[in-house]
N, CA, C, O and CB atoms as a CASP TS submission, in Angstrom:
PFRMAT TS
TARGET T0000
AUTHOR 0000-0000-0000
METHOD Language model
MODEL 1
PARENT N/A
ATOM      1  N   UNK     1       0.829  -1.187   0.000  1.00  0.00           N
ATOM      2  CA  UNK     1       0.000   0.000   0.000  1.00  0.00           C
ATOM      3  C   UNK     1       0.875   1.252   0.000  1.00  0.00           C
ATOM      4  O   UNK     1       1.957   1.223   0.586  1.00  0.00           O
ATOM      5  CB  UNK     1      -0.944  -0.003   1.210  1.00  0.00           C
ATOM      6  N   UNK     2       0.357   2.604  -0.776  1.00  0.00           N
ATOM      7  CA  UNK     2       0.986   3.712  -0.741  1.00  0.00           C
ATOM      8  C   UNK     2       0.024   4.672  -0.300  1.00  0.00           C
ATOM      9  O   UNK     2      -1.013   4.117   0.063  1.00  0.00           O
ATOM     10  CB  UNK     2       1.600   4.004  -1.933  1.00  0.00           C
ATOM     11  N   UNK     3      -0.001   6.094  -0.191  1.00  0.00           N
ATOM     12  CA  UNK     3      -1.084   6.846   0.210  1.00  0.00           C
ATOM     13  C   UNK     3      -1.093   6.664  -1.426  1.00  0.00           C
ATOM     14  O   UNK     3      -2.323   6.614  -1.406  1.00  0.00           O
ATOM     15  CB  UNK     3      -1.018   8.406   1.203  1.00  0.00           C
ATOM     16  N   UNK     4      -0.913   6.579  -2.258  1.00  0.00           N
ATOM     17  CA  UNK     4      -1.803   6.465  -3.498  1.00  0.00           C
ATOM     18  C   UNK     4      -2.257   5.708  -4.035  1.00  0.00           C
ATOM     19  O   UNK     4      -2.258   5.623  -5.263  1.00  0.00           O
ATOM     20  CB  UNK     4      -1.551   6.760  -4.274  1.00  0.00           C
ATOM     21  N   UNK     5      -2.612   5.182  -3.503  1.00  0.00           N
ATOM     22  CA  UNK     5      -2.733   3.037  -4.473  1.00  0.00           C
ATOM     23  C   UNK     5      -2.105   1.736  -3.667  1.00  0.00           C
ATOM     24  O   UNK     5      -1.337   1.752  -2.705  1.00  0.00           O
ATOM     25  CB  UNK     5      -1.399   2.818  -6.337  1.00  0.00           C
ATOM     26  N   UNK     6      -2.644   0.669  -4.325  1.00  0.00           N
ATOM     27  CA  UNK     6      -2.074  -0.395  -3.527  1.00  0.00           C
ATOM     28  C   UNK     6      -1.540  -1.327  -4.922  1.00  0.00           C
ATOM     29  O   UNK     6      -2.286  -1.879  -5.732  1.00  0.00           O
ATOM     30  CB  UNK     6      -3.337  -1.207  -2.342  1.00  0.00           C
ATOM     31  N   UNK     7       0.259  -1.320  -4.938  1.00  0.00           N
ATOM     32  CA  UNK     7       1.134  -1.520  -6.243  1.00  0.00           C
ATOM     33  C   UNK     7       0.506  -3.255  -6.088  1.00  0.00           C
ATOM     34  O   UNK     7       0.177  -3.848  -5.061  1.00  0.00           O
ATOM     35  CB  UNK     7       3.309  -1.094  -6.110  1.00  0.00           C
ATOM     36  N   UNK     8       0.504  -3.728  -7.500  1.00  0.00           N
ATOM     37  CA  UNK     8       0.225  -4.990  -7.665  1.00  0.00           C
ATOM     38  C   UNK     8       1.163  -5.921  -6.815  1.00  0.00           C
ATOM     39  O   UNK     8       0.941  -6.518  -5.762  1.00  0.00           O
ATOM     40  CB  UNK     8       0.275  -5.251  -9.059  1.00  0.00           C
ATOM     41  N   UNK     9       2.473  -5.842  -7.746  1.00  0.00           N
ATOM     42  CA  UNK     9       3.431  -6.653  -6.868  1.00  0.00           C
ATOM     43  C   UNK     9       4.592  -5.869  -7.021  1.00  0.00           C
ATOM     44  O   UNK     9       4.772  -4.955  -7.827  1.00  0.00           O
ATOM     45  CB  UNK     9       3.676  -8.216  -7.273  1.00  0.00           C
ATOM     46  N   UNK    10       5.674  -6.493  -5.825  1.00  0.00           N
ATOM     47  CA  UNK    10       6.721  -5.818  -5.648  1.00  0.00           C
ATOM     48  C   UNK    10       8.223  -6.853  -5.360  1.00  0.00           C
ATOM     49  O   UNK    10       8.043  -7.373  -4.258  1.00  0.00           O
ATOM     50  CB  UNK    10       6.283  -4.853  -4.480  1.00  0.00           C
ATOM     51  N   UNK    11       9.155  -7.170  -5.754  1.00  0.00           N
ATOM     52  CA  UNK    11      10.205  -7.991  -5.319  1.00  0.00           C
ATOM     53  C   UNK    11      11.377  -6.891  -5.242  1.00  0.00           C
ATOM     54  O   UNK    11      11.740  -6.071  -6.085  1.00  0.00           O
ATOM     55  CB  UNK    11      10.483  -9.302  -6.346  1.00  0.00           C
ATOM     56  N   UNK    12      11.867  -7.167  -3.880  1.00  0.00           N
ATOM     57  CA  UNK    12      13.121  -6.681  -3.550  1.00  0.00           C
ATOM     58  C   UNK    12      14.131  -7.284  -3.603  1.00  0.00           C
ATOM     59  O   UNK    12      14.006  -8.472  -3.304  1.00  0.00           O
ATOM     60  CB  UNK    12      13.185  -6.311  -2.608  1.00  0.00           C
ATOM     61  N   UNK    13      15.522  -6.826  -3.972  1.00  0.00           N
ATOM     62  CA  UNK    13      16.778  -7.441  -3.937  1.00  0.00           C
ATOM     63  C   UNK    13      17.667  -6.339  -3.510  1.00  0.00           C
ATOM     64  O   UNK    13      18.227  -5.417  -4.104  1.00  0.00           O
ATOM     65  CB  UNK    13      17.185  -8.091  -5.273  1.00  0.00           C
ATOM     66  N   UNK    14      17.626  -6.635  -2.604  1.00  0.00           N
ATOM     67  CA  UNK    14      19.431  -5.705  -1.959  1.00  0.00           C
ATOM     68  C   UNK    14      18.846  -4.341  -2.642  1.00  0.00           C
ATOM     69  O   UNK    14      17.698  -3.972  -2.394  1.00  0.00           O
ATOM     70  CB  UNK    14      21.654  -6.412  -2.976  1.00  0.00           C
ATOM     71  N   UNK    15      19.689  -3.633  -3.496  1.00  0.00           N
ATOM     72  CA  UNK    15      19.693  -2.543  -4.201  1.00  0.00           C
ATOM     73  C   UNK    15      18.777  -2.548  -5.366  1.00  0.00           C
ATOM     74  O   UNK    15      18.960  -1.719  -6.257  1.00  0.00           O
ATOM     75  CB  UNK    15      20.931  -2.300  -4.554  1.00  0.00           C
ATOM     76  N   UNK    16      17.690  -3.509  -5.450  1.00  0.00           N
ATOM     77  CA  UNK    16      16.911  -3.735  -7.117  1.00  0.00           C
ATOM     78  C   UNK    16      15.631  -3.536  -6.475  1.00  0.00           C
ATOM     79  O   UNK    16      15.476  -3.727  -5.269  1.00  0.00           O
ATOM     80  CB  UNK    16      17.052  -5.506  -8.151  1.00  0.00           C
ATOM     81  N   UNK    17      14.803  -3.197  -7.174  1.00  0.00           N
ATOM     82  CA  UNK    17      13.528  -3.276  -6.817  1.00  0.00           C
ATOM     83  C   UNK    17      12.809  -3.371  -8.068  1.00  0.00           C
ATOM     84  O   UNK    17      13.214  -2.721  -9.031  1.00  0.00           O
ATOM     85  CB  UNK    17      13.115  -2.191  -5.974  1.00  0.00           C
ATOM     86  N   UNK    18      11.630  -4.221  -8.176  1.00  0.00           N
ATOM     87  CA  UNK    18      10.993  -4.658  -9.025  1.00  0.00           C
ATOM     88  C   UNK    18       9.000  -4.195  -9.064  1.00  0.00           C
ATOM     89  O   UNK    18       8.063  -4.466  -8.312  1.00  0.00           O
ATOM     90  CB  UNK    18      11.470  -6.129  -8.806  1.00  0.00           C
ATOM     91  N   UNK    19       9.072  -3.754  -9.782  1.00  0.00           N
ATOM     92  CA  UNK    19       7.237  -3.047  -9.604  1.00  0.00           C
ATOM     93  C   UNK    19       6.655  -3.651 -10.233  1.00  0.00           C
ATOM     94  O   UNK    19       7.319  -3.760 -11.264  1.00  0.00           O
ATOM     95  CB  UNK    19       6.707  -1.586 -10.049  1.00  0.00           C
ATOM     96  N   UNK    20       5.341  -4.436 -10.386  1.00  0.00           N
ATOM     97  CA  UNK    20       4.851  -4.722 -11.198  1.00  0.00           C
ATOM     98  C   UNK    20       3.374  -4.412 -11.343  1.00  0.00           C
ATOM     99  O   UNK    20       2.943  -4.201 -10.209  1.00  0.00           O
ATOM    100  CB  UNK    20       5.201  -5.711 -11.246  1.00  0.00           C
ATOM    101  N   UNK    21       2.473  -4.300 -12.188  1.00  0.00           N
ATOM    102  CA  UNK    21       1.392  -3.712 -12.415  1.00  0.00           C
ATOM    103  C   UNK    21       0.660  -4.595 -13.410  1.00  0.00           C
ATOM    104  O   UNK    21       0.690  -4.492 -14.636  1.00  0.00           O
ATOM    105  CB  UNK    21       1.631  -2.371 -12.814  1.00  0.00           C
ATOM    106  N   UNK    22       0.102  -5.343 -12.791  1.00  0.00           N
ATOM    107  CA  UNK    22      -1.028  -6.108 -14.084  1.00  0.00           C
ATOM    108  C   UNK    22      -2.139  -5.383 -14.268  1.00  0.00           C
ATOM    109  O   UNK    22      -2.645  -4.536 -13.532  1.00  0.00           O
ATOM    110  CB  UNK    22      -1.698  -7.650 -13.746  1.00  0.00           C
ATOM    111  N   UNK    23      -2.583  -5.921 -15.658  1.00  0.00           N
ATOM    112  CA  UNK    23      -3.977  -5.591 -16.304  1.00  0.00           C
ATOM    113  C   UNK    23      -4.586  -6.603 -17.203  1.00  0.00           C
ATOM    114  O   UNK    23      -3.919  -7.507 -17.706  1.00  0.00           O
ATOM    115  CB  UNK    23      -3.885  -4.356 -17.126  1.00  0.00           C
ATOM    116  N   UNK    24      -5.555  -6.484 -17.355  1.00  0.00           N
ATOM    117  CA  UNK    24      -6.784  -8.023 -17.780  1.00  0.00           C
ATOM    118  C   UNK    24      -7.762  -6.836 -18.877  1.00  0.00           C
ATOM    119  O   UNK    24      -8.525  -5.892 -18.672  1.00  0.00           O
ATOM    120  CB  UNK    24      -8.232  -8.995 -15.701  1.00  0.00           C
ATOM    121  N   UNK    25      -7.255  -7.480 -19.976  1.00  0.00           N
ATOM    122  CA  UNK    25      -8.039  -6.681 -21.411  1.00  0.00           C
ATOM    123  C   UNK    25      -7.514  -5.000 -21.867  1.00  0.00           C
ATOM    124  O   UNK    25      -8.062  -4.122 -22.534  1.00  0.00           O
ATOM    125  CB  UNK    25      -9.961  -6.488 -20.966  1.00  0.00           C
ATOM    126  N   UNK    26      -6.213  -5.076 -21.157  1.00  0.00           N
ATOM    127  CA  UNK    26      -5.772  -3.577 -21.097  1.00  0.00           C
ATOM    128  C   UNK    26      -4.507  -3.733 -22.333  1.00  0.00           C
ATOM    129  O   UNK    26      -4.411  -4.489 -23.300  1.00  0.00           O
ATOM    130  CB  UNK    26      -5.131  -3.003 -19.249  1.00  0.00           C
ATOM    131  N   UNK    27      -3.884  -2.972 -21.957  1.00  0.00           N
ATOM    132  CA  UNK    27      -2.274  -2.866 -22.568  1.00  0.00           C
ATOM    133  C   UNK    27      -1.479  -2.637 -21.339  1.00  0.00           C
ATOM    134  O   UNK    27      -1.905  -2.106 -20.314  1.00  0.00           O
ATOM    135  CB  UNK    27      -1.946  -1.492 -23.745  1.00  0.00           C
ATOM    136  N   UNK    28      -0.244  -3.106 -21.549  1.00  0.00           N
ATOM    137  CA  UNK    28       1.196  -3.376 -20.623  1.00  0.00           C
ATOM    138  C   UNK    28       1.612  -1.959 -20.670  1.00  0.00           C
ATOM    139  O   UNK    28       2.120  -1.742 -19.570  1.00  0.00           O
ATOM    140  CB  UNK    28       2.546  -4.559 -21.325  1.00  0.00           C
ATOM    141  N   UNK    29       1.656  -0.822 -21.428  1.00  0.00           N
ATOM    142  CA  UNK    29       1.619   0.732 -21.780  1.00  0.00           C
ATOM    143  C   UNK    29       0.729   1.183 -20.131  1.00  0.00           C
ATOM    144  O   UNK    29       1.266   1.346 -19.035  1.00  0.00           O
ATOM    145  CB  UNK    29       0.494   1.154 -23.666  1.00  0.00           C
ATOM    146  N   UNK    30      -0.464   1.269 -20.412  1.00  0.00           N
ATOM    147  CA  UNK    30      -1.293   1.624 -20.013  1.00  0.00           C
ATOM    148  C   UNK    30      -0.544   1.519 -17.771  1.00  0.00           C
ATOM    149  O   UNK    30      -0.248   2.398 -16.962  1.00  0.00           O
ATOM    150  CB  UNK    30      -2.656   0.626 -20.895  1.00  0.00           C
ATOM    151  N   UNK    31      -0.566  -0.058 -17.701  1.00  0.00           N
ATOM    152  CA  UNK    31       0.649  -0.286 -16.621  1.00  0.00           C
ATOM    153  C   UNK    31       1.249  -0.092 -16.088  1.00  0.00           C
ATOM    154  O   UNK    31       1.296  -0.207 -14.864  1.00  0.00           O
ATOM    155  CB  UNK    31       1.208  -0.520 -16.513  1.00  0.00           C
ATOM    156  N   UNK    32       2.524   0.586 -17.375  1.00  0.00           N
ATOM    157  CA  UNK    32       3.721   1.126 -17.168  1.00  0.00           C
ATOM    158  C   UNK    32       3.475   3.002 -16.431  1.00  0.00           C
ATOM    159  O   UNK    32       4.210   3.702 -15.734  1.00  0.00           O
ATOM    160  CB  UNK    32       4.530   0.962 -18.835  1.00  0.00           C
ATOM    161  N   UNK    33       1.786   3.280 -17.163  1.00  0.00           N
ATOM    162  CA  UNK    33       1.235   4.334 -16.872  1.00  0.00           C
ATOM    163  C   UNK    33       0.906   4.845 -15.602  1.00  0.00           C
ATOM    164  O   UNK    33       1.237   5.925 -15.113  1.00  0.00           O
ATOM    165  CB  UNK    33       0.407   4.306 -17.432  1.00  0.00           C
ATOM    166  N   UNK    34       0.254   3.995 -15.151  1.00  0.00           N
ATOM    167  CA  UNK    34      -0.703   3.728 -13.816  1.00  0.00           C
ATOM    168  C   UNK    34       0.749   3.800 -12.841  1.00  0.00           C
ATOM    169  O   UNK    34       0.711   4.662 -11.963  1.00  0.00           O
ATOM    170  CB  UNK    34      -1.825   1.863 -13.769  1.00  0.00           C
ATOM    171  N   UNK    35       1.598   3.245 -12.897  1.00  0.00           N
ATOM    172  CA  UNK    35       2.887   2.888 -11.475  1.00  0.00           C
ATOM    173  C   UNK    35       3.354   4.699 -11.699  1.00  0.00           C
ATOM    174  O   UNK    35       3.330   5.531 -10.792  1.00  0.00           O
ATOM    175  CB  UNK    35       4.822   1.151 -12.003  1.00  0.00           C
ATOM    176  N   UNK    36       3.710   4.933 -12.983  1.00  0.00           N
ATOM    177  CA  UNK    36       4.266   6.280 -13.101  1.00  0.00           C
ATOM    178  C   UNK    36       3.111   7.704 -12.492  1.00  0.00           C
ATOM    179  O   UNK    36       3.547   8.655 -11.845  1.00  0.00           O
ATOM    180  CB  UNK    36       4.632   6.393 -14.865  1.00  0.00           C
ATOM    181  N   UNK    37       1.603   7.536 -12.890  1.00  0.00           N
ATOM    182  CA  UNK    37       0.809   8.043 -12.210  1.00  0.00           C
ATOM    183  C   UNK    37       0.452   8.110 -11.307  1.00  0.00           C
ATOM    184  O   UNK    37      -0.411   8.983 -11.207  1.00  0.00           O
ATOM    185  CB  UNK    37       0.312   8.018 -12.386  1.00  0.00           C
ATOM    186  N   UNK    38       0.684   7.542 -10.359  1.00  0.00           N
ATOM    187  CA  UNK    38       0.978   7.020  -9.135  1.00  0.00           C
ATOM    188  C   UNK    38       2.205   7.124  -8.225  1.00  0.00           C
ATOM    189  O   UNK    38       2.181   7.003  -7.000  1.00  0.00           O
ATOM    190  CB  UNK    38       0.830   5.948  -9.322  1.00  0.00           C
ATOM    191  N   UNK    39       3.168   7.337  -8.901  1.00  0.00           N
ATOM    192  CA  UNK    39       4.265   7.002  -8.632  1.00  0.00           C
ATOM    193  C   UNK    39       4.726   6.211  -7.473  1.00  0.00           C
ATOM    194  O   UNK    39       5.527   6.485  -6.579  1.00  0.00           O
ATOM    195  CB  UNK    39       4.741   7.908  -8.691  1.00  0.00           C
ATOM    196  N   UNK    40       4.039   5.193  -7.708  1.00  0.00           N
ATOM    197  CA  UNK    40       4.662   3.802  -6.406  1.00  0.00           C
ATOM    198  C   UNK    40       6.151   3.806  -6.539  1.00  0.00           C
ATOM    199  O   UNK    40       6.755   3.359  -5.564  1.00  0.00           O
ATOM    200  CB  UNK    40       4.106   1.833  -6.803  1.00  0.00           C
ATOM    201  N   UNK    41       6.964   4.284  -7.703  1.00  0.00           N
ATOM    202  CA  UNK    41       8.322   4.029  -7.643  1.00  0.00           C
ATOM    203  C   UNK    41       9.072   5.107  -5.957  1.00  0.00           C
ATOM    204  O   UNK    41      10.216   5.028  -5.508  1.00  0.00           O
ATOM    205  CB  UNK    41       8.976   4.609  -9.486  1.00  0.00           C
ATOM    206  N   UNK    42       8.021   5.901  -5.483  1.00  0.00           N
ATOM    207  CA  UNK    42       8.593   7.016  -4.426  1.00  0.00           C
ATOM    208  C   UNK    42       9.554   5.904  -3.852  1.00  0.00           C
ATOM    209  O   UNK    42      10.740   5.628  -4.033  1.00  0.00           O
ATOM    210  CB  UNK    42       7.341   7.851  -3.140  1.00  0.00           C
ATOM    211  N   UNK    43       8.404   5.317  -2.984  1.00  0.00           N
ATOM    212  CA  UNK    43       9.496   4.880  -2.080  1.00  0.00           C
ATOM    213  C   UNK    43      10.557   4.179  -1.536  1.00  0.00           C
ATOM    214  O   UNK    43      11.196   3.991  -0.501  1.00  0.00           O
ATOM    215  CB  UNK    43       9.313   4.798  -1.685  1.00  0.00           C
ATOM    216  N   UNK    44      10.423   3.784  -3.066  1.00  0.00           N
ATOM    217  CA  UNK    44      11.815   2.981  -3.209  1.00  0.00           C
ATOM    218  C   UNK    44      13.498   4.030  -3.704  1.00  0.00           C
ATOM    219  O   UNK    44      14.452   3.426  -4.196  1.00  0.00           O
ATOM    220  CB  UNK    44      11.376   1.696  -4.661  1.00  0.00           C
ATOM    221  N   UNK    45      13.538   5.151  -3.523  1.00  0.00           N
ATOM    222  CA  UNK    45      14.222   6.195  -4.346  1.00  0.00           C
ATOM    223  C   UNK    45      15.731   5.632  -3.468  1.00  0.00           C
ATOM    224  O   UNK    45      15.760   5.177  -2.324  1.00  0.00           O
ATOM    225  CB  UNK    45      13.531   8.166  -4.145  1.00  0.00           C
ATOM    226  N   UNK    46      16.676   5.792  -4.222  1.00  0.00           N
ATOM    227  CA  UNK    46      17.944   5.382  -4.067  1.00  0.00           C
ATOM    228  C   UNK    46      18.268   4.280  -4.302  1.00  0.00           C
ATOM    229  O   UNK    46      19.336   3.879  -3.838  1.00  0.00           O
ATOM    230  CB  UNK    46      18.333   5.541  -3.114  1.00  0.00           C
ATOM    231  N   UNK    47      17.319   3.275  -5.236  1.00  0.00           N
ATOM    232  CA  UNK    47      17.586   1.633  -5.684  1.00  0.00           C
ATOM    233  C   UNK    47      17.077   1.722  -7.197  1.00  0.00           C
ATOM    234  O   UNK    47      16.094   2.306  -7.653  1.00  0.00           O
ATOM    235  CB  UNK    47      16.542   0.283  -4.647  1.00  0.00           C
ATOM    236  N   UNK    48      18.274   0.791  -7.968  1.00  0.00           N
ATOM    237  CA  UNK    48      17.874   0.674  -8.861  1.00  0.00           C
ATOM    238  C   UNK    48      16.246   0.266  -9.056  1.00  0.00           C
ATOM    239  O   UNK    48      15.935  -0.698  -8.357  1.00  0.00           O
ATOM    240  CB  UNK    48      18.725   0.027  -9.247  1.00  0.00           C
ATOM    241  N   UNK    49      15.291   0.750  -9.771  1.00  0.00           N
ATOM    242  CA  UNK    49      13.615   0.478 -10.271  1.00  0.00           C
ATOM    243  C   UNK    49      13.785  -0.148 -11.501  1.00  0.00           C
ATOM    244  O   UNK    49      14.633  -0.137 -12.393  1.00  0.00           O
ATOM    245  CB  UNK    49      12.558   1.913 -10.528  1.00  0.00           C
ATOM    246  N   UNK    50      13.121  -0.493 -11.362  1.00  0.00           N
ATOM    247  CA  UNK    50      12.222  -1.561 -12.566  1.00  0.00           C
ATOM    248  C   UNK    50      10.806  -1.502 -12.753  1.00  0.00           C
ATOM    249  O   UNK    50      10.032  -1.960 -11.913  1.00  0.00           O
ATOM    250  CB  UNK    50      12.320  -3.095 -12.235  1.00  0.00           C
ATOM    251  N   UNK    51      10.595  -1.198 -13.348  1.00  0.00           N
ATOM    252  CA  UNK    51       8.983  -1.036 -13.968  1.00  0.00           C
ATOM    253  C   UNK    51       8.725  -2.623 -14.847  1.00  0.00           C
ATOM    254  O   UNK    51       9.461  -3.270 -15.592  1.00  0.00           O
ATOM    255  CB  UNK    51       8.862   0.646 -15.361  1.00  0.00           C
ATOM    256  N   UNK    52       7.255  -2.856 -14.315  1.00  0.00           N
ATOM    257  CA  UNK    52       7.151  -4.463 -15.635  1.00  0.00           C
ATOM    258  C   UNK    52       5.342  -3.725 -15.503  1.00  0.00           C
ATOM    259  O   UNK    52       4.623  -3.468 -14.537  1.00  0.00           O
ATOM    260  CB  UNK    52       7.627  -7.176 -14.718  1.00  0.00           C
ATOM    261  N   UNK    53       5.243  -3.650 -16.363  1.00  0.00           N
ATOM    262  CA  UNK    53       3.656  -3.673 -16.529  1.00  0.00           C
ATOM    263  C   UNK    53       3.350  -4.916 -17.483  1.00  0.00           C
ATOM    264  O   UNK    53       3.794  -5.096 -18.617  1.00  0.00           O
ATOM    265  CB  UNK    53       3.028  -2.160 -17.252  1.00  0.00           C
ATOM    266  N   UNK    54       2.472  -5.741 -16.742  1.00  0.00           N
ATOM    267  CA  UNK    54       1.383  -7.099 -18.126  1.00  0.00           C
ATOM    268  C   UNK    54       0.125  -6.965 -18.375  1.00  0.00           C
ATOM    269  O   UNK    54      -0.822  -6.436 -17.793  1.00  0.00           O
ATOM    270  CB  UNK    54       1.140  -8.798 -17.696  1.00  0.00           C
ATOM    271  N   UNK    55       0.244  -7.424 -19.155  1.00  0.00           N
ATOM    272  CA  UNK    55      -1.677  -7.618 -19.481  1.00  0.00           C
ATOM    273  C   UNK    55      -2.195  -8.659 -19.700  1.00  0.00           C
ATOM    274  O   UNK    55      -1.505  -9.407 -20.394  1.00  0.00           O
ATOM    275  CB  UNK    55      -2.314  -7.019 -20.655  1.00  0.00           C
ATOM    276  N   UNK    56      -3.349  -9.121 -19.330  1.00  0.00           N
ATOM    277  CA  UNK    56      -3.509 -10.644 -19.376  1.00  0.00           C
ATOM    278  C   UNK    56      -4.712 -10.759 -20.432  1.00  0.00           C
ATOM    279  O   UNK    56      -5.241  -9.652 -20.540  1.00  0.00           O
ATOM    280  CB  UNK    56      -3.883 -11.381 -17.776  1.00  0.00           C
ATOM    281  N   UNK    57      -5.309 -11.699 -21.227  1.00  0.00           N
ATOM    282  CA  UNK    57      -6.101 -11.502 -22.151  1.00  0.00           C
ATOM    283  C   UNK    57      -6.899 -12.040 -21.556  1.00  0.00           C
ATOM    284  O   UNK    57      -6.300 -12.851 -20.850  1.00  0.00           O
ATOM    285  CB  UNK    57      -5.898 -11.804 -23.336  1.00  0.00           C
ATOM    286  N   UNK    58      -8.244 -12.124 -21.334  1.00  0.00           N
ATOM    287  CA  UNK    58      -9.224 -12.940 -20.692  1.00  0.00           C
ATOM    288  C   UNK    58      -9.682 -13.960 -21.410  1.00  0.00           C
ATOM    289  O   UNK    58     -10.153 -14.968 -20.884  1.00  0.00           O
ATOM    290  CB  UNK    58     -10.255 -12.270 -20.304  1.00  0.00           C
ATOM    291  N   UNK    59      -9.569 -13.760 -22.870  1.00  0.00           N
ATOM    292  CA  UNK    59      -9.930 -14.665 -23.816  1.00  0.00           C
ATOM    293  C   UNK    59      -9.251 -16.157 -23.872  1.00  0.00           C
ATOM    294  O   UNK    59      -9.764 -17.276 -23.864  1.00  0.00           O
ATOM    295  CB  UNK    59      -9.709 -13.986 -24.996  1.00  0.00           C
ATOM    296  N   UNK    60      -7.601 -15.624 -23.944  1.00  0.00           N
ATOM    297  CA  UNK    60      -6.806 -16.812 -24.305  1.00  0.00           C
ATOM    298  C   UNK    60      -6.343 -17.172 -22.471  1.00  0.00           C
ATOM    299  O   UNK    60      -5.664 -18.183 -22.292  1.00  0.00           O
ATOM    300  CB  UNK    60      -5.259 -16.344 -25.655  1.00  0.00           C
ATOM    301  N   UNK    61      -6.629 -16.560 -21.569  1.00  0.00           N
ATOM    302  CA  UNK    61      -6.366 -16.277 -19.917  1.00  0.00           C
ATOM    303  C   UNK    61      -4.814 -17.038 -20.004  1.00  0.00           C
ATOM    304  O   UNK    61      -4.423 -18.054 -19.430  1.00  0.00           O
ATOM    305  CB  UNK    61      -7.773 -17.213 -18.560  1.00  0.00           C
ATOM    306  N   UNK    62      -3.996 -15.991 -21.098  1.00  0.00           N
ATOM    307  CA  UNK    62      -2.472 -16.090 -20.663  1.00  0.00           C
ATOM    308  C   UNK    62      -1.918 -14.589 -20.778  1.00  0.00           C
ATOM    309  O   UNK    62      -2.820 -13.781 -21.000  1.00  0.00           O
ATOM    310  CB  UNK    62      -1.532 -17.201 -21.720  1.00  0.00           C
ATOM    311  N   UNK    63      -0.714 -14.072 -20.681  1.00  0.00           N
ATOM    312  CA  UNK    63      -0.285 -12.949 -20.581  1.00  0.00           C
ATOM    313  C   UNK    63      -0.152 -12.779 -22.146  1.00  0.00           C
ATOM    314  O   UNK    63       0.266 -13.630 -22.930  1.00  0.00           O
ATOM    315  CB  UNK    63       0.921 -12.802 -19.633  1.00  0.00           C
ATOM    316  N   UNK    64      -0.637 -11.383 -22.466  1.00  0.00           N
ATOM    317  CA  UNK    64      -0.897 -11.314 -23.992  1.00  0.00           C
ATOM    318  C   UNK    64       0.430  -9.947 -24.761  1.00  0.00           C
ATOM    319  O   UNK    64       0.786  -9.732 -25.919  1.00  0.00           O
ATOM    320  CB  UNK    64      -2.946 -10.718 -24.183  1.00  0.00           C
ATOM    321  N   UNK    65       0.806  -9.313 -23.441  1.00  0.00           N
ATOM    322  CA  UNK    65       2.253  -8.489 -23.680  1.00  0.00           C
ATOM    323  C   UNK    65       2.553  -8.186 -22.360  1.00  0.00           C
ATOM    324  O   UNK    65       1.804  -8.239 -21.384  1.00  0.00           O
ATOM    325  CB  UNK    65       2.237  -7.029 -24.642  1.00  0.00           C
ATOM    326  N   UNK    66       4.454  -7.661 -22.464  1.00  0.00           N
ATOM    327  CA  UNK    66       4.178  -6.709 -20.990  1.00  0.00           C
ATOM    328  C   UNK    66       5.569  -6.049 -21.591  1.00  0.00           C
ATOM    329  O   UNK    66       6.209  -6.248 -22.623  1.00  0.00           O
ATOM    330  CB  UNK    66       4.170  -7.623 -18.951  1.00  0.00           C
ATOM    331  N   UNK    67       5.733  -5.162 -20.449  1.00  0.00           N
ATOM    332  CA  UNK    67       6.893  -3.940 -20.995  1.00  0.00           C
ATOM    333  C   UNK    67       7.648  -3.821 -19.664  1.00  0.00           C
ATOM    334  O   UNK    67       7.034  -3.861 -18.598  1.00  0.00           O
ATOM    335  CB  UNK    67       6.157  -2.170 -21.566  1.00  0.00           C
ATOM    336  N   UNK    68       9.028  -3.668 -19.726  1.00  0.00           N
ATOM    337  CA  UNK    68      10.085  -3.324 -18.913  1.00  0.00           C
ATOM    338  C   UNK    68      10.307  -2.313 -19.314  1.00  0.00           C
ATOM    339  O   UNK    68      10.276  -2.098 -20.525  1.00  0.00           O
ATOM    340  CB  UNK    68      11.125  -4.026 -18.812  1.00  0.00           C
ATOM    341  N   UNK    69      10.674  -1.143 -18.198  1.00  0.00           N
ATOM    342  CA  UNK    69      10.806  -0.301 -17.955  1.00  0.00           C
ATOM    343  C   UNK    69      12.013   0.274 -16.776  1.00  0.00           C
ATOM    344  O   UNK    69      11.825   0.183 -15.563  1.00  0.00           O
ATOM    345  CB  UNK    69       9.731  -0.213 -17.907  1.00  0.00           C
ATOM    346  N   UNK    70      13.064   0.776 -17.297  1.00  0.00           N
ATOM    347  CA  UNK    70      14.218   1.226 -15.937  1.00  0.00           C
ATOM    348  C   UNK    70      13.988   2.572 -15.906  1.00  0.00           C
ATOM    349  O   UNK    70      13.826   3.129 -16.992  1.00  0.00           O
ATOM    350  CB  UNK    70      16.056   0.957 -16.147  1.00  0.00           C
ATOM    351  N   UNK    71      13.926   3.368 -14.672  1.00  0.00           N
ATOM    352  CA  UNK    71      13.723   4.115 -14.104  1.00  0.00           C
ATOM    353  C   UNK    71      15.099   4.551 -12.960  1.00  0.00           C
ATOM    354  O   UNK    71      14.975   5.491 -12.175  1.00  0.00           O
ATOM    355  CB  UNK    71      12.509   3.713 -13.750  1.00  0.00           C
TER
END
């Protein structure tokens, strides 16, 4: 949880931090949007970020794109 949102998922490593942001019938763009609008990356500031936004298709219910993003 942030005072702005509650980030999908998150994995830490030492100095790495990993954001991730799913979406279901969206675009992996859109994702990459929402963490930056938000900016869940705050409170991680002084570690390398990583942005991953996915999107899942409901149709085929597998991941249909996603986008990395360094920050």
């Amino acid at each position: 949880m942030t005072s702005r949102g509650r980030i999908d998922m998150v994995f830490l490593f030492e100095n790495r931090v990993f954001i991730f942001e799913f979406k279901i019938d969206s675009t992996s763009r859109s994702a990459i949007e929402q963490i930056k609008q938000q900016r869940y990356y705050e409170k991680y500031a002084g570690k390398k970020i990583t942005l991953i936004g996915a999107n899942f298709d409901s149709a085929t219910r597998s991941i249909s794109d996603w986008l990395v993003e360094a920050i």
